[in-house]
Backbone as JSON Lines, residues from 0, in Angstrom:
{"i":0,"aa":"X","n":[3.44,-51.3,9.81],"ca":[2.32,-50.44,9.53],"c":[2.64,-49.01,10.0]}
{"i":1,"aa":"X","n":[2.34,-48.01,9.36],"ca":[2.65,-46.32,9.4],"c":[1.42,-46.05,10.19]}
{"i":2,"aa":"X","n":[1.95,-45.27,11.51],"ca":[0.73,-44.74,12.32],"c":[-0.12,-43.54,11.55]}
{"i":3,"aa":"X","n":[-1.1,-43.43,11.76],"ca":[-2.17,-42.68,11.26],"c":[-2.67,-41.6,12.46]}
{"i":4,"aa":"X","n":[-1.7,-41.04,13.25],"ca":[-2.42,-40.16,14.25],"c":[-1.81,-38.97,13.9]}
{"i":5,"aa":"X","n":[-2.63,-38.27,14.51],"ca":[-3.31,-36.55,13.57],"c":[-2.86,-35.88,15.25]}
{"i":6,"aa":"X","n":[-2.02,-34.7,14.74],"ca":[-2.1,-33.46,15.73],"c":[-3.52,-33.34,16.71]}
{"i":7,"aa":"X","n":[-3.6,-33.18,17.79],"ca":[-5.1,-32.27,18.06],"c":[-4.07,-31.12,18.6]}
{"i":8,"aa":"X","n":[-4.85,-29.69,18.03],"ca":[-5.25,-28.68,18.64],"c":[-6.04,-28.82,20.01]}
{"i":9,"aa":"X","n":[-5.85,-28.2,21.0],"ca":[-6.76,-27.73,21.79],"c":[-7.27,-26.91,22.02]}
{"i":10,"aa":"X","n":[-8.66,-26.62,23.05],"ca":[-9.45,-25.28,22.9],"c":[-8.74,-24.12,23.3]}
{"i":11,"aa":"X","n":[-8.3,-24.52,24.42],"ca":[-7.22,-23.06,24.77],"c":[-5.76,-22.58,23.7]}
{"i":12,"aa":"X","n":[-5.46,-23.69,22.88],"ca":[-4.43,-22.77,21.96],"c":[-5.32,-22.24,20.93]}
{"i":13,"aa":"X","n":[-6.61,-22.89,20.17],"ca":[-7.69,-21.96,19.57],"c":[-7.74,-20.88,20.08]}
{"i":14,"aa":"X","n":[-8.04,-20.71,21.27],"ca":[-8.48,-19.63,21.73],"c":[-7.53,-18.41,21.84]}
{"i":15,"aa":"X","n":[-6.47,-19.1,21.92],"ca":[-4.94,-18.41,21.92],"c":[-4.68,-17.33,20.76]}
{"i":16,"aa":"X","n":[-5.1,-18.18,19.75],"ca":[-4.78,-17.85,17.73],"c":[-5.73,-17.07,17.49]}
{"i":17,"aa":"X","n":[-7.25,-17.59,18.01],"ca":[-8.06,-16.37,17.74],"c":[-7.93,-15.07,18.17]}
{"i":18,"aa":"X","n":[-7.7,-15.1,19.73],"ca":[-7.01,-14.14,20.14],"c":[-5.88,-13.22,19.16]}
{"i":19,"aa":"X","n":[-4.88,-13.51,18.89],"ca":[-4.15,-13.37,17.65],"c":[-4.66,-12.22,16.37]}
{"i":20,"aa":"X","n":[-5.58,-13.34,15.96],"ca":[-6.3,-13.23,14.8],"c":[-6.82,-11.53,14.75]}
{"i":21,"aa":"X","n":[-7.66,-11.75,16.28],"ca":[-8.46,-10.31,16.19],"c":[-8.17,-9.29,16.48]}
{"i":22,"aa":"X","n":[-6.85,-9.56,17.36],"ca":[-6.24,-8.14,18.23],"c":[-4.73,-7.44,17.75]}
{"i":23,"aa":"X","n":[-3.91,-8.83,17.23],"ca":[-2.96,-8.04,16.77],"c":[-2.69,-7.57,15.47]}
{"i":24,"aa":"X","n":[-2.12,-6.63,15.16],"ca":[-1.7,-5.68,14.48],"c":[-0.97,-6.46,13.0]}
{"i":25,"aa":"X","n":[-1.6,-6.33,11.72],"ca":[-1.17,-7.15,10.47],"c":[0.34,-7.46,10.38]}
{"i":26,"aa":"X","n":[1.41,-6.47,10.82],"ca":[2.65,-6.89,10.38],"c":[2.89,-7.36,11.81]}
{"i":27,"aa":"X","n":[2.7,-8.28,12.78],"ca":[3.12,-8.46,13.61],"c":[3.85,-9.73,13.58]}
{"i":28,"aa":"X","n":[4.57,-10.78,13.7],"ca":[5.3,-11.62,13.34],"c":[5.9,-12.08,15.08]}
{"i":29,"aa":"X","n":[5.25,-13.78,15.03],"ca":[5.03,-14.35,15.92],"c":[6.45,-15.15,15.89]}
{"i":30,"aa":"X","n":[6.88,-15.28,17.47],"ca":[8.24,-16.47,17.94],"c":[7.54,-17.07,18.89]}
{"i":31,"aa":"X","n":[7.18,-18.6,18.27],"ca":[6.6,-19.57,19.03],"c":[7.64,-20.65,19.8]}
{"i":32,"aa":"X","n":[7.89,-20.04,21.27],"ca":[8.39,-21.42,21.53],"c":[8.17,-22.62,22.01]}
{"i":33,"aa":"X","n":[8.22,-23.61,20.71],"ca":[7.72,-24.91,21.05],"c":[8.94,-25.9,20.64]}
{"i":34,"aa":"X","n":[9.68,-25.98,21.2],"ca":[10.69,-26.96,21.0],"c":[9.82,-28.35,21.45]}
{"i":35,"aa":"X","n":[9.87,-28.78,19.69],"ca":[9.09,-30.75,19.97],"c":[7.48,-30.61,19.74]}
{"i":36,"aa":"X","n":[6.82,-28.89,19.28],"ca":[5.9,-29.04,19.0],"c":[5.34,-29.04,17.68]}
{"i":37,"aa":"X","n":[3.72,-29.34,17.54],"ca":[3.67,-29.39,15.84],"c":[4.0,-28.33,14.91]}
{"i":38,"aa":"X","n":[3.6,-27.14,15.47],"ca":[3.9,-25.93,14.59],"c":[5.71,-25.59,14.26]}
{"i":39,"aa":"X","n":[6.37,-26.69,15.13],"ca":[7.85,-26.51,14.8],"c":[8.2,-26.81,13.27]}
{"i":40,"aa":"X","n":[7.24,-27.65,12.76],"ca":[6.8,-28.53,11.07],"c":[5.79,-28.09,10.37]}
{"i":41,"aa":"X","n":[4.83,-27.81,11.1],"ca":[3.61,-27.34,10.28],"c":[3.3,-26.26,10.99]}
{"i":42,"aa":"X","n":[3.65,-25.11,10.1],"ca":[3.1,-23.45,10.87],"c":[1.95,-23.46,11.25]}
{"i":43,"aa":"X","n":[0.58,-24.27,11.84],"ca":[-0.53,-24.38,11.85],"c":[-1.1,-22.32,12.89]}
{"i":44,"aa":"X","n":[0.34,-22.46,13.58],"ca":[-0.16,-21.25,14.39],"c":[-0.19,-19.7,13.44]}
{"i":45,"aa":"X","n":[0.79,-19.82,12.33],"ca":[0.88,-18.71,11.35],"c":[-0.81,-18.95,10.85]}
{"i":46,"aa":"X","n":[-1.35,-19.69,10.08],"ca":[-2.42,-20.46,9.46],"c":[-3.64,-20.1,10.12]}
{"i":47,"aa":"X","n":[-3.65,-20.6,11.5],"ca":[-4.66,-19.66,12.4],"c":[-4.6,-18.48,12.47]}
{"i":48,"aa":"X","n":[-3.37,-17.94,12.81],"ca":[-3.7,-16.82,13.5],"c":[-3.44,-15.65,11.69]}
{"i":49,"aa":"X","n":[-3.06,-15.85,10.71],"ca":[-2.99,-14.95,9.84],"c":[-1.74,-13.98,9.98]}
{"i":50,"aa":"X","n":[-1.08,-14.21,10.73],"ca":[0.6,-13.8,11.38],"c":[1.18,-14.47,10.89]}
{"i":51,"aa":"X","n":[2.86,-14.1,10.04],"ca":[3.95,-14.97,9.82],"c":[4.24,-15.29,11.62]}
{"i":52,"aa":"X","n":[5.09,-16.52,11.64],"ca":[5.67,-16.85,12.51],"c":[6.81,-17.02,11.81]}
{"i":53,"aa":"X","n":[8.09,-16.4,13.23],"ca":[9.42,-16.04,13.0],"c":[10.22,-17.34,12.52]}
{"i":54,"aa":"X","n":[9.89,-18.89,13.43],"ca":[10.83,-19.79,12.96],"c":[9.06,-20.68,12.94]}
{"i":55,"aa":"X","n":[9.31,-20.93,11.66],"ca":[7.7,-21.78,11.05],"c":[9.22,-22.82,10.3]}
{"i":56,"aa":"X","n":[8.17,-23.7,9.63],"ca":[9.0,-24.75,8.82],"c":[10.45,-24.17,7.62]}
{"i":57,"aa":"X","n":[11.02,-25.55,8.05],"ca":[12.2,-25.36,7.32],"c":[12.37,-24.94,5.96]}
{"i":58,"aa":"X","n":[11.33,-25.96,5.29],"ca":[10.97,-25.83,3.43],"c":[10.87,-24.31,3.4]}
{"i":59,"aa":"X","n":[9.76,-23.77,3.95],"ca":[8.63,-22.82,3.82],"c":[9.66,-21.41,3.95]}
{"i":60,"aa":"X","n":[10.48,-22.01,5.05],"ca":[11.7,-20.48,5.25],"c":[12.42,-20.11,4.07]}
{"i":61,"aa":"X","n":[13.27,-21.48,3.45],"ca":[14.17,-21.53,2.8],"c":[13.71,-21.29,1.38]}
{"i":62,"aa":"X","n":[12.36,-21.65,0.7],"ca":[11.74,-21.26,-0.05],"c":[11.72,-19.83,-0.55]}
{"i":63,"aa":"X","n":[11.55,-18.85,0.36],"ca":[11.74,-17.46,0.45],"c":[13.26,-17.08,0.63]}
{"i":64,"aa":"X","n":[14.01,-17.81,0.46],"ca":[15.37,-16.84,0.44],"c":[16.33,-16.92,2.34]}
{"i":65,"aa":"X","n":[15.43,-17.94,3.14],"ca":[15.73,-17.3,4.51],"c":[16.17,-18.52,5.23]}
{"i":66,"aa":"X","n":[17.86,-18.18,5.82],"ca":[18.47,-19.55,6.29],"c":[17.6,-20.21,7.7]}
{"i":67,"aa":"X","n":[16.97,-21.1,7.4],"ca":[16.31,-21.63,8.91],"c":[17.56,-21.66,9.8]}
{"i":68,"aa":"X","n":[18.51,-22.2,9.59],"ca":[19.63,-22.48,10.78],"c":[19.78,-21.36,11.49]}
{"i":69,"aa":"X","n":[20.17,-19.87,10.7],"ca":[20.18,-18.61,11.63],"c":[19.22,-18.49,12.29]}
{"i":70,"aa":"X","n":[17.52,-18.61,12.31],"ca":[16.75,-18.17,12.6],"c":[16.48,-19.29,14.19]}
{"i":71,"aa":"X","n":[16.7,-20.38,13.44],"ca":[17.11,-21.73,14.66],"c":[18.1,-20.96,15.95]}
{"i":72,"aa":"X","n":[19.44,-20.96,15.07],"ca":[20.0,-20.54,16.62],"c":[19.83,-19.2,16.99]}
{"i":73,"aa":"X","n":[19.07,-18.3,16.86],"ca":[18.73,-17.39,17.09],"c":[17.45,-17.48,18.52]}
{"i":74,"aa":"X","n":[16.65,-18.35,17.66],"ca":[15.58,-18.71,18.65],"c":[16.36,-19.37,19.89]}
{"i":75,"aa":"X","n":[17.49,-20.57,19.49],"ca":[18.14,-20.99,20.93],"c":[18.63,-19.8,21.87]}
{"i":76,"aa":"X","n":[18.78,-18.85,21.15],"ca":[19.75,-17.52,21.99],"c":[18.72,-16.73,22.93]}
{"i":77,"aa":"X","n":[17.4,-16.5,22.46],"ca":[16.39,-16.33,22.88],"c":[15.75,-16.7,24.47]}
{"i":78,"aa":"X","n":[15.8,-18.03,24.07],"ca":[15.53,-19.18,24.88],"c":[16.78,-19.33,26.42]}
{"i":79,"aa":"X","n":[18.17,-19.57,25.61],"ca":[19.17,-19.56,26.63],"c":[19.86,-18.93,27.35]}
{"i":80,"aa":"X","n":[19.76,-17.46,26.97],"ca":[20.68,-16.57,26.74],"c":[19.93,-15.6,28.35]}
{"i":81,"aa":"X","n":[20.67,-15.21,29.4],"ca":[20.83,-14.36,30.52],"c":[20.84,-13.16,30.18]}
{"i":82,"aa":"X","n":[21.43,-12.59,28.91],"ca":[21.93,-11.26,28.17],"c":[20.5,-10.54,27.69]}
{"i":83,"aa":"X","n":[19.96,-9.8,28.79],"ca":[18.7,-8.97,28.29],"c":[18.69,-8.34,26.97]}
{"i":84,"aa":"X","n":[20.09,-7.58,27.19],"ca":[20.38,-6.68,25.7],"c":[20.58,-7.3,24.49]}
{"i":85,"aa":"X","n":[21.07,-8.68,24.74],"ca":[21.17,-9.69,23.24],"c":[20.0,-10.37,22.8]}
{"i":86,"aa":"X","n":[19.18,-10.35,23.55],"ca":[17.77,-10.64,23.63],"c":[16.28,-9.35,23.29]}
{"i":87,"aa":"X","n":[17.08,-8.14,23.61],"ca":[15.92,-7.1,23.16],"c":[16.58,-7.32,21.69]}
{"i":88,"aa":"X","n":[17.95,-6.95,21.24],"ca":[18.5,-6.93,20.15],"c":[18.32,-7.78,19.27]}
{"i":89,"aa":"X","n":[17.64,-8.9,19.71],"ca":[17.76,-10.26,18.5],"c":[15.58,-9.76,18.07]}
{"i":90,"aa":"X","n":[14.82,-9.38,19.01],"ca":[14.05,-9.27,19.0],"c":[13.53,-7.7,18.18]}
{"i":91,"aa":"X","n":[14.13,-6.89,18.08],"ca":[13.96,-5.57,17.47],"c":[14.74,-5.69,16.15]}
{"i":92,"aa":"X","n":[15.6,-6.24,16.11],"ca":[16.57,-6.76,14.45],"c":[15.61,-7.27,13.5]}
{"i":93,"aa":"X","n":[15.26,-8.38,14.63],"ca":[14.48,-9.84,13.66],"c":[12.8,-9.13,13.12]}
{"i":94,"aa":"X","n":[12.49,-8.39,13.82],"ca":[11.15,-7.59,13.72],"c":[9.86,-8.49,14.44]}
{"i":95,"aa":"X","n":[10.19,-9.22,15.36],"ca":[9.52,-9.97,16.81],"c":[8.55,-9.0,17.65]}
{"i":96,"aa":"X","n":[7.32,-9.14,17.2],"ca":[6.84,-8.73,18.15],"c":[5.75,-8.91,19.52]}
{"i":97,"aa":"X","n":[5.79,-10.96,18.43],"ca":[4.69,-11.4,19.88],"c":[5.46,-12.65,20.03]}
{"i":98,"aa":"X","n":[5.65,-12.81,21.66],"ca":[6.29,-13.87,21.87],"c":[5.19,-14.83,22.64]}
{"i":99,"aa":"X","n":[5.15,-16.56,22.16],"ca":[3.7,-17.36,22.17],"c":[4.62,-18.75,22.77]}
{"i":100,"aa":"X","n":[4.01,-18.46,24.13],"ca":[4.71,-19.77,24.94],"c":[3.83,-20.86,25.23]}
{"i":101,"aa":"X","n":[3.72,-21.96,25.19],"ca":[3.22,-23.03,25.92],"c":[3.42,-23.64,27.18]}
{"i":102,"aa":"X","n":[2.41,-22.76,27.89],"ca":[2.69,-22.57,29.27],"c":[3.62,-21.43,29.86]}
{"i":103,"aa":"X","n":[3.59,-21.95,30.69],"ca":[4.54,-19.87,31.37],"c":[6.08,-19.99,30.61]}
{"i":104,"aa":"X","n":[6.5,-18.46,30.36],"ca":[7.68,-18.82,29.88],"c":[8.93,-19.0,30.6]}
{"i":105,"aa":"X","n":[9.39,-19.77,29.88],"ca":[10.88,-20.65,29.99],"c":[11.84,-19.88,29.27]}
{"i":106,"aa":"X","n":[12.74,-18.8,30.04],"ca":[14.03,-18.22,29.28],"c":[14.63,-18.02,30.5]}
{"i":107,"aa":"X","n":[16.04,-17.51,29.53],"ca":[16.94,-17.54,30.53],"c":[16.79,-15.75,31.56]}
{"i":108,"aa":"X","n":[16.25,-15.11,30.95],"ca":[16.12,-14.12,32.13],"c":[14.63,-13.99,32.41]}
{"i":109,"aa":"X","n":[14.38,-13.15,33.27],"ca":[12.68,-12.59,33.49],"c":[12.4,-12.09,32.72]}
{"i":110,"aa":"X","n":[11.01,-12.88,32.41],"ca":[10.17,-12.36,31.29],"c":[9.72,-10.72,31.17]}
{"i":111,"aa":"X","n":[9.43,-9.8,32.21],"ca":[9.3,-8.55,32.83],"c":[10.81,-7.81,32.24]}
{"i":112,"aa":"X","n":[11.72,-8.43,32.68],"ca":[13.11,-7.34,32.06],"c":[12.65,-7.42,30.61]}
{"i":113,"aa":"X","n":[12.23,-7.78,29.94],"ca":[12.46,-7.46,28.57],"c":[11.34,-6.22,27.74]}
{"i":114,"aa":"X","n":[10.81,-5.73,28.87],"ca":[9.84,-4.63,27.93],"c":[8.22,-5.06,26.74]}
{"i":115,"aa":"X","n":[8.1,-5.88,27.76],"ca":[7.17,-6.77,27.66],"c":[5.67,-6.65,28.34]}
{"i":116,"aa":"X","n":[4.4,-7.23,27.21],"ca":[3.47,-6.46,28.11],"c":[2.64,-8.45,27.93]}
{"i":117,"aa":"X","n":[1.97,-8.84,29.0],"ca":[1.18,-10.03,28.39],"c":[-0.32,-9.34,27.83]}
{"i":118,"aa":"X","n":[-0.36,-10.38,26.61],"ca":[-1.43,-9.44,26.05],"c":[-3.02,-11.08,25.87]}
{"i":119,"aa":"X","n":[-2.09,-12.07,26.21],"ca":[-3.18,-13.3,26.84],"c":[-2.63,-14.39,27.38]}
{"i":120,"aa":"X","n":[-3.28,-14.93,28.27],"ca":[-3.17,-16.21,28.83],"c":[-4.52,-16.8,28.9]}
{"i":121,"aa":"X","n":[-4.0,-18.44,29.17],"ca":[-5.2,-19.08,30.09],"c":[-4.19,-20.82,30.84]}
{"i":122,"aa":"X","n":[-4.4,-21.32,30.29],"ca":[-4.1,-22.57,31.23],"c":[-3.09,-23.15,30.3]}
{"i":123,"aa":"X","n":[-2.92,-23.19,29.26],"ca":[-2.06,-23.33,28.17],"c":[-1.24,-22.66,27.62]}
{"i":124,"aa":"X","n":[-1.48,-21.62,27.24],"ca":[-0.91,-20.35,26.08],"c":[-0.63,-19.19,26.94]}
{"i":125,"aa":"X","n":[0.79,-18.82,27.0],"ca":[0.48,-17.37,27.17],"c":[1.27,-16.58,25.77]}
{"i":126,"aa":"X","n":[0.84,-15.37,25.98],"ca":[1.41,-14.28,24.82],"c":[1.52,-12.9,25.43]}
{"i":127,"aa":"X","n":[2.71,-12.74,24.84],"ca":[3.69,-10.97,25.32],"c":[3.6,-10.31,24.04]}
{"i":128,"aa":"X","n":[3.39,-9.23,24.29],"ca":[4.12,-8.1,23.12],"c":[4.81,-7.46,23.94]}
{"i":129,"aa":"X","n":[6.38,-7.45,22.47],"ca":[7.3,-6.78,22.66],"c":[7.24,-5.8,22.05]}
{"i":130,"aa":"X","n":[7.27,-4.74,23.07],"ca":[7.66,-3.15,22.45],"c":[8.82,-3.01,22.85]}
{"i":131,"aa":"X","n":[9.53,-1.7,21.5],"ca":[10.59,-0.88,22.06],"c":[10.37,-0.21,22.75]}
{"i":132,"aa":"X","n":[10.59,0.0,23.88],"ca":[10.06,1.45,24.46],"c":[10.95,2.03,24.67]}
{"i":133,"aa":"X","n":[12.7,1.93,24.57],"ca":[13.75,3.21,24.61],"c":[13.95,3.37,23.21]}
{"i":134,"aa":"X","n":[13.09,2.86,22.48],"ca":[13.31,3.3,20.36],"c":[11.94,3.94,20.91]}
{"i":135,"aa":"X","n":[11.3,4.33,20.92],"ca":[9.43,4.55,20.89],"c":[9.6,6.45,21.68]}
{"i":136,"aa":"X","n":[10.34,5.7,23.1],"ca":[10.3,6.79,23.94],"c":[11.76,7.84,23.9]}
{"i":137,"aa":"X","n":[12.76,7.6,22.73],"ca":[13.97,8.24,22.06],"c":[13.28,9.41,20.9]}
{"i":138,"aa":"X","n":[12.23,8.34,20.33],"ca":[11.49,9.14,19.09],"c":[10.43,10.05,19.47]}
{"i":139,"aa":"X","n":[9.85,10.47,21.05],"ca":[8.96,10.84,21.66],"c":[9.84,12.09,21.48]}
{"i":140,"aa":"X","n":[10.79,12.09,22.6],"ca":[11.54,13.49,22.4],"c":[12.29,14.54,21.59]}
{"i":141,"aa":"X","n":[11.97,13.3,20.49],"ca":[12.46,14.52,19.34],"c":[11.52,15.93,18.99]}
């Protein structure tokens, strides 16, 4: 017999997406890391929140022209990687600008080195925006 059990959402990642929904900025494009979670298959967090997410389903990528595998180990580089600068770089390339953790984040350097502001938490979810700020504050002094 094929199990019949259904994702739940919880109130605090609702609250997370709505968050999302109302505050950030239309082209903003979400990197959810959930290694083993549902939105790794079903973008449910793009869906809520009205944001592409950077690595959403495989079909859905490849459909549009866009190799999931790069975007895969990209996200691992993200995740593993000590190298601040290969990490602002993968994040200003890719056009990343909210990073959506489950629970505090898990990378390989401090979350703070990367030019990063948290823009919500609660007991579940937190979320950063990434700004450039030596592209932002280069273009100031012109």
């Amino acid at each position: 017999q094929l199990s019949r059990s259904k994702p739940v959402i919880w109130a605090n990642e609702v609250n997370a997406m709505k968050y999302i929904r109302i505050y950030a900025q239309p082209d903003e494009v979400i990197a959810v890391f959930n290694t083993g979670q549902w939105d790794s298959m079903f973008p449910y967090v793009s869906i809520y929140t009205n944001h592409p997410m950077y690595l959403s389903g495989q079909t859905i990528l490849e459909r549009h022209g866009i190799k999931f595998v790069n975007r895969s180990d990209r996200m691992k580089i993200l995740t593993n990687t000590s190298d601040v600068t290969q990490i602002r770089d993968i994040l200003q390339k890719e056009g990343i600008s909210l990073l959506y953790f489950y629970g505090r984040p898990k990378l390989g350097v401090a979350i703070e080195s990367l030019n990063v502001e948290k823009v919500f938490s609660n007991d579940s979810i937190w979320v950063y925006r990434y700004t450039d700020r030596e592209r932002i504050d280069s273009k100031s002094t012109l």
